[in-house]
Every structure is written in structure tokens, then in C-alpha cells.
C-alpha positions as CSV (number, residue, x, y, z in Angstrom):
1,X,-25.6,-6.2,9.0
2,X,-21.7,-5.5,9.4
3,X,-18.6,-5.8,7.8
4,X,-15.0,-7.4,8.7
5,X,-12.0,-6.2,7.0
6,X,-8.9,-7.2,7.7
7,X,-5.7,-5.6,6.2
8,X,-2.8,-8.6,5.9
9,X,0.5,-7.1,6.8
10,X,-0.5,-2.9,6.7
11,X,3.1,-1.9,7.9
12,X,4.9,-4.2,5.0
13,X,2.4,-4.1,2.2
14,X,1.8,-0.4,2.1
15,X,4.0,1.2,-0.5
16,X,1.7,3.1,-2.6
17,X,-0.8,4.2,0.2
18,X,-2.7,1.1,0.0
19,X,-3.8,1.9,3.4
20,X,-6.7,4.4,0.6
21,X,-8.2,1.0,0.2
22,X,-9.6,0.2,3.7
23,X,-10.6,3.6,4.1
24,X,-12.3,3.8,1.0
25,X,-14.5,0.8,1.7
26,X,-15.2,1.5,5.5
27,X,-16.4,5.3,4.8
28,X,-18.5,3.9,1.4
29,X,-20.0,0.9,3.9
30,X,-20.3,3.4,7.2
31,X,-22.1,5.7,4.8
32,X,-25.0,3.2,4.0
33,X,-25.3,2.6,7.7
34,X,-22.9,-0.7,7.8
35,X,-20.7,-0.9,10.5
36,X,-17.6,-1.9,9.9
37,X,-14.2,-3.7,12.0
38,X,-11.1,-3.5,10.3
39,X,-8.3,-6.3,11.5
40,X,-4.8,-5.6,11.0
41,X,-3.0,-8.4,10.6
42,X,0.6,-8.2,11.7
43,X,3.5,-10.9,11.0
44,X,3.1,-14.1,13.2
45,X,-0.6,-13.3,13.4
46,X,-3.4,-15.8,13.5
47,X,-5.8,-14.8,10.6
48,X,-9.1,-13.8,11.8
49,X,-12.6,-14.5,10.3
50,X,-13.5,-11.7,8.2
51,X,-15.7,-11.0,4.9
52,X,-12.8,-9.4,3.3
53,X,-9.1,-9.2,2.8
54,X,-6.9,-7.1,1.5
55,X,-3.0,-6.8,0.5
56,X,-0.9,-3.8,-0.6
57,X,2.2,-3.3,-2.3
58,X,5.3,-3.5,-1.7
59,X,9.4,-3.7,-2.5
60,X,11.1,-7.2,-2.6
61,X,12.8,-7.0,0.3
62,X,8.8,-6.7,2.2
63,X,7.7,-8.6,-0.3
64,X,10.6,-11.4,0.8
65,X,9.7,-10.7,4.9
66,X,5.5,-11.4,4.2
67,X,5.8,-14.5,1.5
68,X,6.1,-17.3,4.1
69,X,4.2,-15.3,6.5
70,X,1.6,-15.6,3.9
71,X,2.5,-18.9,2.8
72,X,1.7,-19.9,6.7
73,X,-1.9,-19.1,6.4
74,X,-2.5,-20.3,3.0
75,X,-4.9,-23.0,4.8
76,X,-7.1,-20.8,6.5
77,X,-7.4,-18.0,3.3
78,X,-8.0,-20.9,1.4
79,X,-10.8,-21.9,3.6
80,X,-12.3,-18.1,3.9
81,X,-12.3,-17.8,-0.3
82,X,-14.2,-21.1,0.2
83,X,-16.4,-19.7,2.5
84,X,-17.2,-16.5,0.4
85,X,-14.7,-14.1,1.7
86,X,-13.3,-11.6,-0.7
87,X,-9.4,-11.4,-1.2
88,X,-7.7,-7.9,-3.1
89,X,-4.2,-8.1,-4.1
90,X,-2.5,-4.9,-5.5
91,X,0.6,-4.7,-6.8
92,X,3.2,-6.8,-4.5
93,X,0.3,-8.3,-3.2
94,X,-1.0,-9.6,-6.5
95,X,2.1,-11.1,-7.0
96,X,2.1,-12.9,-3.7
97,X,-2.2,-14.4,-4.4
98,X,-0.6,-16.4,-7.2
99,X,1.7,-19.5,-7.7
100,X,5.3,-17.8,-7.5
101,X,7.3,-14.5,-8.2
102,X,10.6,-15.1,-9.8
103,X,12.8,-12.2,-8.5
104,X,15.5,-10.2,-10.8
105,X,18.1,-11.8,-8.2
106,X,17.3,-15.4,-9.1
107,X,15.7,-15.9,-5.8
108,X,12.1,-17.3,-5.4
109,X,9.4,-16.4,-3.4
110,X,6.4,-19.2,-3.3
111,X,2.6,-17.3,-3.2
112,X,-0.7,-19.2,-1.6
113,X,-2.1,-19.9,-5.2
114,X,-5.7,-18.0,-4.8
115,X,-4.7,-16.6,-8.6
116,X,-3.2,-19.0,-11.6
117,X,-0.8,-16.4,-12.1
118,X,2.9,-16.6,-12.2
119,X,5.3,-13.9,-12.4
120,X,8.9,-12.9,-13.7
121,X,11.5,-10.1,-13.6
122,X,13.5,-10.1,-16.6
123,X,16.0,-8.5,-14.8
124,X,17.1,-5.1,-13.7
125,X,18.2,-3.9,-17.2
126,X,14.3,-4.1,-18.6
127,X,12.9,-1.3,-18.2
128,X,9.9,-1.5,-15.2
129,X,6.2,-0.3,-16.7
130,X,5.3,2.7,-15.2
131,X,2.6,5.2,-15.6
132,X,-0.8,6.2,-15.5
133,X,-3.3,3.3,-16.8
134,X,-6.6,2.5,-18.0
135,X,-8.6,-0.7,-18.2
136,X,-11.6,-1.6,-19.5
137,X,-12.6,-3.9,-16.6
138,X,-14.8,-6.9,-17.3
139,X,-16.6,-6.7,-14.1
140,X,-20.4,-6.1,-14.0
141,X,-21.4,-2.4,-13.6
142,X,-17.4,-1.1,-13.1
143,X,-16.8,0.3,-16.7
144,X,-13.6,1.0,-16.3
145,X,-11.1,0.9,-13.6
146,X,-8.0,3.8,-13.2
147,X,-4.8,4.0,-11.7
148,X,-0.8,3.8,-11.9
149,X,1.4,1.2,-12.1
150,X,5.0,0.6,-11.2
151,X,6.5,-2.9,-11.6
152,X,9.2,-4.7,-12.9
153,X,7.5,-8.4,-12.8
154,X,5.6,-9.4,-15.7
155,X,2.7,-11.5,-14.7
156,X,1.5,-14.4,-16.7
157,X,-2.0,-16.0,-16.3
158,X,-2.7,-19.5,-16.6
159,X,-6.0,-21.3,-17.5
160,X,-7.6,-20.8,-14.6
161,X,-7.5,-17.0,-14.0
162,X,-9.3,-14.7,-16.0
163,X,-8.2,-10.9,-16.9
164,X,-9.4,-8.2,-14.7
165,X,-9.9,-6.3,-17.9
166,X,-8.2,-5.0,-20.9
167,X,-5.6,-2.3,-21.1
168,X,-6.6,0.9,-22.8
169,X,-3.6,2.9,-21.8
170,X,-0.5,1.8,-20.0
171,X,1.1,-1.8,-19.5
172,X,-0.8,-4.3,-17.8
173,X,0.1,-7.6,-16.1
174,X,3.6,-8.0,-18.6
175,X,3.6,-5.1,-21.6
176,X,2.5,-7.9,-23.9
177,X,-1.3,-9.4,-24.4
178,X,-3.0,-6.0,-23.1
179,X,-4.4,-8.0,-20.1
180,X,-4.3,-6.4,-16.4
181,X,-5.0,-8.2,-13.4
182,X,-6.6,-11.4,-12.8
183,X,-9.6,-13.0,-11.1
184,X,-11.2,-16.4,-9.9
185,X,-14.5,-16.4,-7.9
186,X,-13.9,-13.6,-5.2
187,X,-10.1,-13.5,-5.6
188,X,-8.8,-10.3,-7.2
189,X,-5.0,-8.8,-8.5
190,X,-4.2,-5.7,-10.1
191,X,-1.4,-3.9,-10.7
192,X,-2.8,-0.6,-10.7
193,X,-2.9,1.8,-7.2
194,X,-2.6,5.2,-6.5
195,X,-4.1,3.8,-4.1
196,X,-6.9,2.1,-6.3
197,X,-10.6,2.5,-4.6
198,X,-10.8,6.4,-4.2
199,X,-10.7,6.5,-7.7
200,X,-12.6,3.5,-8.8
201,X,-15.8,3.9,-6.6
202,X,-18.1,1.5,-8.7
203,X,-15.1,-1.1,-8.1
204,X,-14.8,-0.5,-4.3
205,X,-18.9,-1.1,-4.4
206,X,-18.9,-4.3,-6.0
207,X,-16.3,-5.6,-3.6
208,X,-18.2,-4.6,-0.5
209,X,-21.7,-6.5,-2.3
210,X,-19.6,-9.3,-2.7
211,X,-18.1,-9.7,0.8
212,X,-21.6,-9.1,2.6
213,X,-23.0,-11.7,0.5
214,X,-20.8,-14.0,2.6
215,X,-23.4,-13.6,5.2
216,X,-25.9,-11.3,4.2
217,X,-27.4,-13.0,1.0
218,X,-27.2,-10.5,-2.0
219,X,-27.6,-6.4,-0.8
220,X,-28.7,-3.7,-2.1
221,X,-26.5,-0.8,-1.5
222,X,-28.1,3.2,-1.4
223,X,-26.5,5.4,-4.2
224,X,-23.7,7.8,-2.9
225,X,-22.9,11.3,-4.1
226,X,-19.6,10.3,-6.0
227,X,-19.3,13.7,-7.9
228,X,-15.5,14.0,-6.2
229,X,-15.0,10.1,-7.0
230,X,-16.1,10.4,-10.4
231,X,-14.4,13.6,-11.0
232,X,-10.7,11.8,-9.7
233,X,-11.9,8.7,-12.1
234,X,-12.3,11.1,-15.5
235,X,-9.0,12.8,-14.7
236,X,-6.6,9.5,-14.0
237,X,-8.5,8.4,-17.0
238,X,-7.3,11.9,-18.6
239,X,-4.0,11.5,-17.5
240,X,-3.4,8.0,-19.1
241,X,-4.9,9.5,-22.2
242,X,-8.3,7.8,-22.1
243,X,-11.3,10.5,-22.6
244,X,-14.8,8.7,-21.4
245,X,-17.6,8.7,-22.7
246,X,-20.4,11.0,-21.3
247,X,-17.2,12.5,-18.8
């Protein structure tokens, strides 16, 4: 059993130290004995056949240099989710899984559709949502989900995406319906970073059963000793103002 992760764009899409995120999941799958192969994948790159995919963050002007990168292998991501693959989207990267971002300049940049999500910027005089958040995640067996958020789009879902959770503290997809994040299937978006994973171990773990199920049928996967995880889960939580329970 093995793992293929590849990282779309790591030298664009990396403005928050999303780079965490493929560490996070090769130590927590090297740790249970899974190899793993991490792919960068680079402008102008084919995309390669992996179990999981990841995007970062990252300023307009990246965010304006990937977009029809992106758009170019919307065929064969489309074809991966179909497969089974896993796709994570933070931040920038979020924006670019769904239908379109809207920019404060008037200019639009066209996403690969993975998420029914669209978002605006209201324009440089709103104020951008920023600070530590909380979320009560929907997932199976995550809880809750930490991190911090700066962004100026406000990100709409549509019928076919569902909420990544609810916000406890902090803003969300838009500062409005006290949704973060979306999903459909094994497509996910989320706002929050920091990077997200080191602090949101049960999250990182249900990604990693997911993508092996690709080829692997359902796993089990060993308990780790996530004292330090858990410990830098209670205090973002802390910091947004969100005590847990039994913390």
C-alpha cells in the first residue's frame, strides 16, 4: 500500500505555508508504514495520476498566473475526482475548485467547477475577514476544524456544495450565513490555514482514508500520539475564543 500526492503549483499557491499540508499527511502516512510520493506540479505540467491533490493559497496576481493553468487540466482532475482521487483547496485555491472568482478589479478568473461555489470581492474598501477561526466541521469523526483566515472574496455556495462546517468563531466563506468551506464527494475548500493539517490532525486522517480508498478499499489506520497536535488544536481553538470540551 502507498500514497501519491501531488502538490498543484507549490511555488504559486504557497502563501500561508501551505507547503504544512503535504508534510503533514506524508509524516502521518510514513508513520503507519505507507510510503508515500509527492508530485509537484509546476506550470505547463502534465497532471500526473495520484490519490490526492492539493492547492494552497495565494494573492491575485498567482492566483491570475495558475487559473488557466488550472483551467487546462480541468479534464483530467475531473477524471481523477471520478476515479476517487481526493482534491483540497485552501484559501486561493478554494476559490479556484469552484465556478469563478470575481476580482475587486472587475477582472475574472474562470475555476475547474469541482465546487458549486462562486466567489466575489466587494471591493477594496470592505474590510477583508481576518483572524483566528473555529468550525464545527460536519465531517465524520473531525469535531472541529481550527485555523486563520485572510480573504477578501466572499464565497457563495450553490445547490450542489455542501458546508464544510459551521462557524463558531471568525467569518467563514462570506461574514454572512456562518458557513465555511464547501464539499462534494472527495472535493474539499476551506478558507482557513495556518497552514491547516498540523493543527487539525483528525482532518488530515480522514483525507489520507479517503485517498487510499481510491485503491486500497477502505483502511484502517494505527492511532498516533497526537498530544502536540491536539495541544496546537485546543490553543488555535483558544485563540479564536472557542474552549472545547474535555480540552
Amino acid at each position: 500500500m502507498d500514497l501519491r500526492l501531488a502538490a498543484l503549483f507549490p511555488d504559486l499557491l504557497n502563501l500561508y505555508g501551505d507547503r504544512g499540508n503535504v508534510l503533514v499527511l506524508q509524516s502521518r502516512a510514513r508513520r503507519r508504514g505507507i510510503p508515500v510520493e509527492v508530485l509537484p506540479v509546476g506550470l505547463g505540467h502534465p497532471l500526473p495520476d495520484a490519490d490526492l491533490y492539493l492547492l494552497g493559497g495565494g494573492e491575485d496576481r498567482q492566483q491570475a498566473l495558475v487559473a488557466p493553468a488550472l483551467e487546462a487540466l480541468r479534464p483530467q482532475l475531473e477524471a481523477a475526482v471520478r476515479s476517487g482521487a481526493v482534491v483540497l483547496g485552501v484559501c486561493g485555491g478554494y476559490q479556484l475548485l469552484g465556478h469563478a472568482y470575481y476580482a475587486a478589479d472587475g477582472s475574472v478568473l474562470r475555476g475547474v467547477g469541482l465546487l458549486d461555489v462562486v466567489t466575489r470581492h466587494p471591493g477594496h474598501r470592505a474590510p477583508r475577514l481576518v483572524g483566528n477561526a473555529a468550525v464545527a466541521c460536519v465531517l465524520d469523526g473531525v469535531g472541529t476544524l481550527v485555523g486563520f483566515e485572510n480573504h477578501g472574496g466572499r464565497t457563495w455556495l450553490g445547490a450542489n456544495a455542501r458546508p464544510l462546517g459551521r462557524v463558531l468563531a471568525g467569518f467563514g466563506n462570506n461574514g454572512r450565513d456562518r458557513t465555511e468551506g464547501a464539499w462534494a464527494g472527495t472535493v474539499f475548500g476551506t478558507y482557513l490555514h495556518g497552514p491547516l493539517l498540523p493543527k487539525n490532525p483528525a482532518f488530515a486522517d480522514y483525507l489520507l482514508r479517503l485517498a487510499l480508498r481510491r485503491r486500497f478499499g477502505d483502511v484502517h489506520l494505527s492511532p498516533l500520539d497526537d498530544r502536540w497536535e491536539h495541544a496546537a488544536h485546543v490553543r488555535a481553538a483558544e485563540r479564536a475564543g472557542v474552549r472545547l470540551r474535555g480540552a
